[in-house]
Biotite code that builds the C-alpha atoms (Angstrom):
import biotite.structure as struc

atoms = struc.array([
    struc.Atom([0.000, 0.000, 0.000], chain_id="A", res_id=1, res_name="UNK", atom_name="CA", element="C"),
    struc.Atom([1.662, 3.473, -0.862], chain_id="A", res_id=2, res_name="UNK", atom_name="CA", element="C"),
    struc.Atom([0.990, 6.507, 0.510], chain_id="A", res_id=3, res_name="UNK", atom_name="CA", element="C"),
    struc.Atom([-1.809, 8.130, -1.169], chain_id="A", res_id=4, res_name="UNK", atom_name="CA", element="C"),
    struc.Atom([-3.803, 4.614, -0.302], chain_id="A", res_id=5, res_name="UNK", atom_name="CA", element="C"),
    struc.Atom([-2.778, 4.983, 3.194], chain_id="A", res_id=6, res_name="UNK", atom_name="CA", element="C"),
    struc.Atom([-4.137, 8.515, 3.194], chain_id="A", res_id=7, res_name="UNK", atom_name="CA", element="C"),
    struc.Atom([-7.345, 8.073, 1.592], chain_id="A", res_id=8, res_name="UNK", atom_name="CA", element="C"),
    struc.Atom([-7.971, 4.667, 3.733], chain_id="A", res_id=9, res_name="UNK", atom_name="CA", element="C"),
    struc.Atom([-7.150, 7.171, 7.023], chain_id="A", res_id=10, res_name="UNK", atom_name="CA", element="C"),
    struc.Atom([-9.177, 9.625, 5.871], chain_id="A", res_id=11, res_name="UNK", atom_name="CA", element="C"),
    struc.Atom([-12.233, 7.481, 4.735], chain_id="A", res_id=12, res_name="UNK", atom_name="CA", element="C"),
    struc.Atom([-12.480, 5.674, 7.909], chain_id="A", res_id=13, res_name="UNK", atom_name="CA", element="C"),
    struc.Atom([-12.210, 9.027, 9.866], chain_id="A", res_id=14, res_name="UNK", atom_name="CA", element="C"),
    struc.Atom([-15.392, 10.327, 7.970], chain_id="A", res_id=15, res_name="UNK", atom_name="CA", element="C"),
    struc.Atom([-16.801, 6.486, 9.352], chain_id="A", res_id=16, res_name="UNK", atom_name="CA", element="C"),
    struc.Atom([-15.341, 7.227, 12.434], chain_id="A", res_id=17, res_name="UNK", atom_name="CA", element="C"),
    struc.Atom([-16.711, 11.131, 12.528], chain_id="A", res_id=18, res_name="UNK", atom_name="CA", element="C"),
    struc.Atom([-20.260, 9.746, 11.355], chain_id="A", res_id=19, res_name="UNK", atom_name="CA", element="C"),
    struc.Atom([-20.803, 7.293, 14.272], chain_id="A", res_id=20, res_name="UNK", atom_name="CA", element="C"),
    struc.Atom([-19.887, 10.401, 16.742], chain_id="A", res_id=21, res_name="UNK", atom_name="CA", element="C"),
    struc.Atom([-22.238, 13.284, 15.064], chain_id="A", res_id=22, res_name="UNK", atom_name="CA", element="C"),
    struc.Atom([-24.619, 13.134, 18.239], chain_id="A", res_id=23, res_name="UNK", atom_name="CA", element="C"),
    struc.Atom([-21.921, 13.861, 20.626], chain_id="A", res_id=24, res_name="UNK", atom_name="CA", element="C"),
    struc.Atom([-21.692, 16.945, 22.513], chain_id="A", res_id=25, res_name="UNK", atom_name="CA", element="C"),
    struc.Atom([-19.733, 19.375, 21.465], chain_id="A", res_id=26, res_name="UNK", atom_name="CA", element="C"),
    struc.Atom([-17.412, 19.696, 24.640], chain_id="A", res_id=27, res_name="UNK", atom_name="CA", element="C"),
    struc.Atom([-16.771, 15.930, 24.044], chain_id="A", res_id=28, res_name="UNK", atom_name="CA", element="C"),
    struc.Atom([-16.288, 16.136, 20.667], chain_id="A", res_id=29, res_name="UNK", atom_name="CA", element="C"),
    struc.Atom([-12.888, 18.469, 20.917], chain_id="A", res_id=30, res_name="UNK", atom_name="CA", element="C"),
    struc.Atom([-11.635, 15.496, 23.379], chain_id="A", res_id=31, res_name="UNK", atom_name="CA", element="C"),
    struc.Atom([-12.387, 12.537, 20.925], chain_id="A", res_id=32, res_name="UNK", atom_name="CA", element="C"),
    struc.Atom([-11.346, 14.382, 17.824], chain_id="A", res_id=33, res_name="UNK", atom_name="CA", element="C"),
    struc.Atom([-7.174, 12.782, 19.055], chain_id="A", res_id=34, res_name="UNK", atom_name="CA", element="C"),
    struc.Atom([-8.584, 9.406, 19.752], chain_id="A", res_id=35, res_name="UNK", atom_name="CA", element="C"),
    struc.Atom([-10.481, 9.346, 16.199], chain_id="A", res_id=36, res_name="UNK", atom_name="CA", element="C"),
    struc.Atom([-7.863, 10.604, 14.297], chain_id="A", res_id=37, res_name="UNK", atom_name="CA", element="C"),
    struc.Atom([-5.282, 7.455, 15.906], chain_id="A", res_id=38, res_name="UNK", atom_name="CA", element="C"),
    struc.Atom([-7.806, 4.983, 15.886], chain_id="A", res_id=39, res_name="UNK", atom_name="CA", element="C"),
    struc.Atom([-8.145, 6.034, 11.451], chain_id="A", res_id=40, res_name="UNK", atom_name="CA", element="C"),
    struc.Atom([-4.697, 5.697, 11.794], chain_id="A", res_id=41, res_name="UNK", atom_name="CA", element="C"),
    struc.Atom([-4.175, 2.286, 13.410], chain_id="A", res_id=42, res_name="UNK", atom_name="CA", element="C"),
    struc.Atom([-6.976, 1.061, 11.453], chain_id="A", res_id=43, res_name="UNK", atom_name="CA", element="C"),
    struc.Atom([-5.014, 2.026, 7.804], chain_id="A", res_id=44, res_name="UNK", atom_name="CA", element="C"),
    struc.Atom([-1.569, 0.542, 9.445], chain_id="A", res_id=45, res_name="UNK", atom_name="CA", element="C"),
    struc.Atom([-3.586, -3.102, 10.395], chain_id="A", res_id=46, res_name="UNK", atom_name="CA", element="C"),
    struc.Atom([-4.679, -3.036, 6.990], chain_id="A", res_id=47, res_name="UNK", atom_name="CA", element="C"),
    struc.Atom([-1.796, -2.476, 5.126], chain_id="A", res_id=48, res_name="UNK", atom_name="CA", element="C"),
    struc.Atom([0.355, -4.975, 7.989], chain_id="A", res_id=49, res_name="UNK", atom_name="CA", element="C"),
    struc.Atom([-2.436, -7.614, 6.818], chain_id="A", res_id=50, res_name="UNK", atom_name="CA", element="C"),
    struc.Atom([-0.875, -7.024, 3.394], chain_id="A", res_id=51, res_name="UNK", atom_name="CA", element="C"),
    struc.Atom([2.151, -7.736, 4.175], chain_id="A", res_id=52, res_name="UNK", atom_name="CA", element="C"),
    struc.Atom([1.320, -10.994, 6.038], chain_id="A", res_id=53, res_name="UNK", atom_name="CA", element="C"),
    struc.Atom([-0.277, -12.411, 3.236], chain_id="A", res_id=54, res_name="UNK", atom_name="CA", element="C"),
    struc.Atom([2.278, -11.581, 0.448], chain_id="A", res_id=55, res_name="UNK", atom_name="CA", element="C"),
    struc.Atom([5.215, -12.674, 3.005], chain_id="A", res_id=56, res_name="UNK", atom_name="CA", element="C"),
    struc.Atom([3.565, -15.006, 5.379], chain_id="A", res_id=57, res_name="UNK", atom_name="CA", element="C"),
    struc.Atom([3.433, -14.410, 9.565], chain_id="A", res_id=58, res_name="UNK", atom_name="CA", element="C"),
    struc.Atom([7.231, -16.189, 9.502], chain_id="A", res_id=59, res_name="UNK", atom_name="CA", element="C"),
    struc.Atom([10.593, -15.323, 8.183], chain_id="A", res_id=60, res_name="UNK", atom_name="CA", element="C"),
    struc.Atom([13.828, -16.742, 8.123], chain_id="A", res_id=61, res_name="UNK", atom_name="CA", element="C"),
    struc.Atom([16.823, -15.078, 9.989], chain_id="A", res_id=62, res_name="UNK", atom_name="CA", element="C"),
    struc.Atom([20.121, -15.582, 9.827], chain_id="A", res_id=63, res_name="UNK", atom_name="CA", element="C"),
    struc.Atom([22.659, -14.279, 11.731], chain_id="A", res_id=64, res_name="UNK", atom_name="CA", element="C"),
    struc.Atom([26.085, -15.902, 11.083], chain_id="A", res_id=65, res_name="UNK", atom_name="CA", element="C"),
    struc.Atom([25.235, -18.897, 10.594], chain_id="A", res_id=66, res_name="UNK", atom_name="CA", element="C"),
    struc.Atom([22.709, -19.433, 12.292], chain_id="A", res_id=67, res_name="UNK", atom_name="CA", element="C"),
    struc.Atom([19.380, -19.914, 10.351], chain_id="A", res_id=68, res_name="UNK", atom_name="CA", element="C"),
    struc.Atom([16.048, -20.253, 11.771], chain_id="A", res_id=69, res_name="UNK", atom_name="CA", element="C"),
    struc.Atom([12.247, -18.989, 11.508], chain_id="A", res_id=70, res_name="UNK", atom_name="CA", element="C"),
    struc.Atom([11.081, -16.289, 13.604], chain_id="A", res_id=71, res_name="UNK", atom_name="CA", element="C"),
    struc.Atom([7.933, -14.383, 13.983], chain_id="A", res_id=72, res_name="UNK", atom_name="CA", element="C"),
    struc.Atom([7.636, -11.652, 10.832], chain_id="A", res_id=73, res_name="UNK", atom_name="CA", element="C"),
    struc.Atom([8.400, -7.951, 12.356], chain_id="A", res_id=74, res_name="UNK", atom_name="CA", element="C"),
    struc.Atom([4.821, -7.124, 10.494], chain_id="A", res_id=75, res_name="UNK", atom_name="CA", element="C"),
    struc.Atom([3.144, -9.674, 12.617], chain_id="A", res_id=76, res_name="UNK", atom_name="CA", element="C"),
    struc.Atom([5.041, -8.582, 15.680], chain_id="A", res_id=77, res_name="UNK", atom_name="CA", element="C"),
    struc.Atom([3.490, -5.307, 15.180], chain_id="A", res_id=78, res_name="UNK", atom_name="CA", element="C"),
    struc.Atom([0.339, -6.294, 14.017], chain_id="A", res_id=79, res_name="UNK", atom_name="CA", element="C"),
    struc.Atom([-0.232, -8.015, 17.100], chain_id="A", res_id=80, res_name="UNK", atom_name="CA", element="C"),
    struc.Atom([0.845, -5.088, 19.451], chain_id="A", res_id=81, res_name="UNK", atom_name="CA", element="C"),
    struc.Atom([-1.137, -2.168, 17.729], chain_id="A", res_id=82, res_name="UNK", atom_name="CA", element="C"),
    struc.Atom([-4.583, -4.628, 17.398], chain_id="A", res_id=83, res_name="UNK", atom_name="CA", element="C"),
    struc.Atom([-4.568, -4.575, 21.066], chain_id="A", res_id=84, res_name="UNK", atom_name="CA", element="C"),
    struc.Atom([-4.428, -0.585, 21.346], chain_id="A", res_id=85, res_name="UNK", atom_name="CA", element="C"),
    struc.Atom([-6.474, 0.013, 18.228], chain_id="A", res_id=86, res_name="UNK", atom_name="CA", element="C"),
    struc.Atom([-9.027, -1.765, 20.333], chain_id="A", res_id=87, res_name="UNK", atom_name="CA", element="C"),
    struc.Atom([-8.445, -0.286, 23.873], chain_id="A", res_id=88, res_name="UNK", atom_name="CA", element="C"),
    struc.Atom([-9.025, 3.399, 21.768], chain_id="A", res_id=89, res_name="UNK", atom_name="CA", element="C"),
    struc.Atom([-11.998, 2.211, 19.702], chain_id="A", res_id=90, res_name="UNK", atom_name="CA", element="C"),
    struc.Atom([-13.543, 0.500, 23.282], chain_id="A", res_id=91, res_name="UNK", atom_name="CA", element="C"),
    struc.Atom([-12.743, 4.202, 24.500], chain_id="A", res_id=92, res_name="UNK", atom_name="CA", element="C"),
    struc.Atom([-14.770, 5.715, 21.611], chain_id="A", res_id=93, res_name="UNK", atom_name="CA", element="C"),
    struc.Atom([-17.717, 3.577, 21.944], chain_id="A", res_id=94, res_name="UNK", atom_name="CA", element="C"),
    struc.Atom([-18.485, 4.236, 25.869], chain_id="A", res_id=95, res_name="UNK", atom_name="CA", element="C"),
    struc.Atom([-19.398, 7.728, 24.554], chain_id="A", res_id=96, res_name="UNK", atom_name="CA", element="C"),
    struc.Atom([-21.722, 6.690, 21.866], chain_id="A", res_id=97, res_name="UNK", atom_name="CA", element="C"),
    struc.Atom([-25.477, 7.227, 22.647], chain_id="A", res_id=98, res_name="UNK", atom_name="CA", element="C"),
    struc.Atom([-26.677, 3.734, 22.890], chain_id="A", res_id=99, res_name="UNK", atom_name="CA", element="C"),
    struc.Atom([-28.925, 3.772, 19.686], chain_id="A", res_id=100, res_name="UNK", atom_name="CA", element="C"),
    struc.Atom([-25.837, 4.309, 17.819], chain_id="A", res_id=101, res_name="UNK", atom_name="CA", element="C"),
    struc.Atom([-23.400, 2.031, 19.378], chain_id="A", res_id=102, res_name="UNK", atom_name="CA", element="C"),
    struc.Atom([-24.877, -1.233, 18.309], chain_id="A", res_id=103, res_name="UNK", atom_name="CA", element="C"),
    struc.Atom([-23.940, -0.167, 14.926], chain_id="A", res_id=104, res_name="UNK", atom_name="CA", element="C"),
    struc.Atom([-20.142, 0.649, 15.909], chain_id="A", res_id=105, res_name="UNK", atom_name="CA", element="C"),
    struc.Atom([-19.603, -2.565, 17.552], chain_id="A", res_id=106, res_name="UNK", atom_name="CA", element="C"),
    struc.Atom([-21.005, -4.886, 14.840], chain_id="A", res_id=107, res_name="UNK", atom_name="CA", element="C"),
    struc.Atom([-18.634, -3.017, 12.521], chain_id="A", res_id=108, res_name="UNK", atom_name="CA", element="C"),
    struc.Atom([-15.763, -3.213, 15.199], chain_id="A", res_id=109, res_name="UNK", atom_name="CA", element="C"),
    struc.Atom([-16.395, -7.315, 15.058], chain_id="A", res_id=110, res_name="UNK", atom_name="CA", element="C"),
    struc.Atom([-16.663, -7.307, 11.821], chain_id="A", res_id=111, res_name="UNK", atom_name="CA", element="C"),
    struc.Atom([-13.311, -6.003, 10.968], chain_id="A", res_id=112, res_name="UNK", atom_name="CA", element="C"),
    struc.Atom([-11.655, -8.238, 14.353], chain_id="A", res_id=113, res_name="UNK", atom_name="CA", element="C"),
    struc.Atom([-13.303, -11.556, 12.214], chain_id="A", res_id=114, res_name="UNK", atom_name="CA", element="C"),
    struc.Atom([-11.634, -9.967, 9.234], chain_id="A", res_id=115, res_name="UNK", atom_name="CA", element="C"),
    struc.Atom([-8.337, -9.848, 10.542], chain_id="A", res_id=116, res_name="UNK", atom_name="CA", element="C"),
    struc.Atom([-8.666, -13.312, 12.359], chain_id="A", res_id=117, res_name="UNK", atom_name="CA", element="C"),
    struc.Atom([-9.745, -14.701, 9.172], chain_id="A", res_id=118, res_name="UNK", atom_name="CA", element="C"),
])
């Protein structure tokens, strides 16, 4: 994924992102407007470190010397680590949507956590 993907993926799920938190107050909205912005972020990065899994795989060999063995793909090392906060800020996000709106947000949430198990 180049840049200009990266981008418009960031700035399309931002506008997803800004949509699910139009009801907000306005007070709360100048707080979230950070936590949307990473979470648009994180969400772009996990895509385009999925793409990188699946052209290179979750494994790669090292060598140092001559030593040669598999270890766990840098990609999938940091996959793993920014899933977990990409998650702690959405879970942040939804406890301040109204709760006619959040059903929506966490169906999409699982949807994309099935996605990247999958």
């Amino acid at each position: 994924m180049d840049k200009i993907q990266k981008d418009k993926l960031i700035k399309a799920e931002l506008r997803k992102l800004n949509k699910f938190f139009k009801n907000i107050q306005e007070d709360k909205q100048k707080i979230i407007k950070g936590l949307k912005e990473q979470a648009a972020f994180m969400y772009a990065t996990l895509i385009e470190l999925q793409e990188i899994m699946n052209n290179e795989g979750p494994v790669e060999m090292f060598e140092q010397g001559k030593q040669k063995m598999l270890r766990e793909h840098p990609a999938s090392k940091v996959y793993n680590s920014m899933i977990k906060n990409y998650s702690s800020v959405i879970k942040q996000l939804l406890e301040l949507i109204p709760a006619e709106d959040k059903k929506t947000a966490e169906d999409e949430l699982m949807a994309f956590v099935k996605k990247a198990k999958g």
